[in-house]
C-alpha positions as CSV (number, residue, x, y, z in Angstrom):
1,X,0.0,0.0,0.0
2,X,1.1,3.7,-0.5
3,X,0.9,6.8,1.6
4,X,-2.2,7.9,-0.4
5,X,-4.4,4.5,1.2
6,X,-6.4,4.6,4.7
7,X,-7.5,1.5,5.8
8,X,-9.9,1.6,8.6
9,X,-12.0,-0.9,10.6
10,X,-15.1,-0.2,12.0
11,X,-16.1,-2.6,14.9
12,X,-19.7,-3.4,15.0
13,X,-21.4,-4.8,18.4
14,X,-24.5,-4.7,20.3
15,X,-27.1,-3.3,18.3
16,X,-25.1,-3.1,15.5
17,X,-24.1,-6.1,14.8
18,X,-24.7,-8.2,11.8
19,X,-27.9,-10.4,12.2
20,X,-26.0,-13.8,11.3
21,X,-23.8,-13.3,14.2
22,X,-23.6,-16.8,15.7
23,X,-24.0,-16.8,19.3
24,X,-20.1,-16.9,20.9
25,X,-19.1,-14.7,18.3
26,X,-21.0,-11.4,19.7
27,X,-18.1,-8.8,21.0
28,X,-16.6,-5.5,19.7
29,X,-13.2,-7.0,18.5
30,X,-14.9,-10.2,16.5
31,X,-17.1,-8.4,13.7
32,X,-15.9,-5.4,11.7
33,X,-15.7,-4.1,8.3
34,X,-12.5,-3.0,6.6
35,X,-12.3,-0.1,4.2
36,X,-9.7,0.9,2.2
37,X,-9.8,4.2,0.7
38,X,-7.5,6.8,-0.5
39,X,-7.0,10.0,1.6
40,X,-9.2,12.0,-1.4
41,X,-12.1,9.5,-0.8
42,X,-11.9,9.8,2.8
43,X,-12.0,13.4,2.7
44,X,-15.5,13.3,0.7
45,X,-16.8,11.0,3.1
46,X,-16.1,13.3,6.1
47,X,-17.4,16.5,4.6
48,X,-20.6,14.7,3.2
49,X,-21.0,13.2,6.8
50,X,-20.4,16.6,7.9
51,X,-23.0,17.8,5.6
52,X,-25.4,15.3,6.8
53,X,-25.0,15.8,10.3
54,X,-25.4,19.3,10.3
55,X,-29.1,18.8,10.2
56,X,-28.8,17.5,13.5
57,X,-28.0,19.9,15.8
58,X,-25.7,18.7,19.2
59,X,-28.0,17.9,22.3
């Protein structure tokens, strides 16, 4: 991989987990997603999260 690739994992648990999780498998370091994206691409994400969550104010 270069410089210009992020690779994140996202950990899913508890209400987010994936509804084929076999019971013993449930826990926040056994089921996660892996994306690999360029720095560019994660940069769009952020500010169209941003975006989104601006209709939302903070609580």
């Amino acid at each position: 991989m270069t410089d210009d690739v992020v690779v994140l994992r996202i950990y899913l648990s508890y209400e987010a987990e994936p509804a084929f999780v076999l019971t013993g498998a449930h826990g926040h370091l056994n089921n996660f997603l892996r994306l690999t994206l360029t720095r560019e691409e994660l940069g769009d994400a952020t500010a169209e999260w941003e975006a989104e969550i601006h209709a939302y104010p903070a609580r």
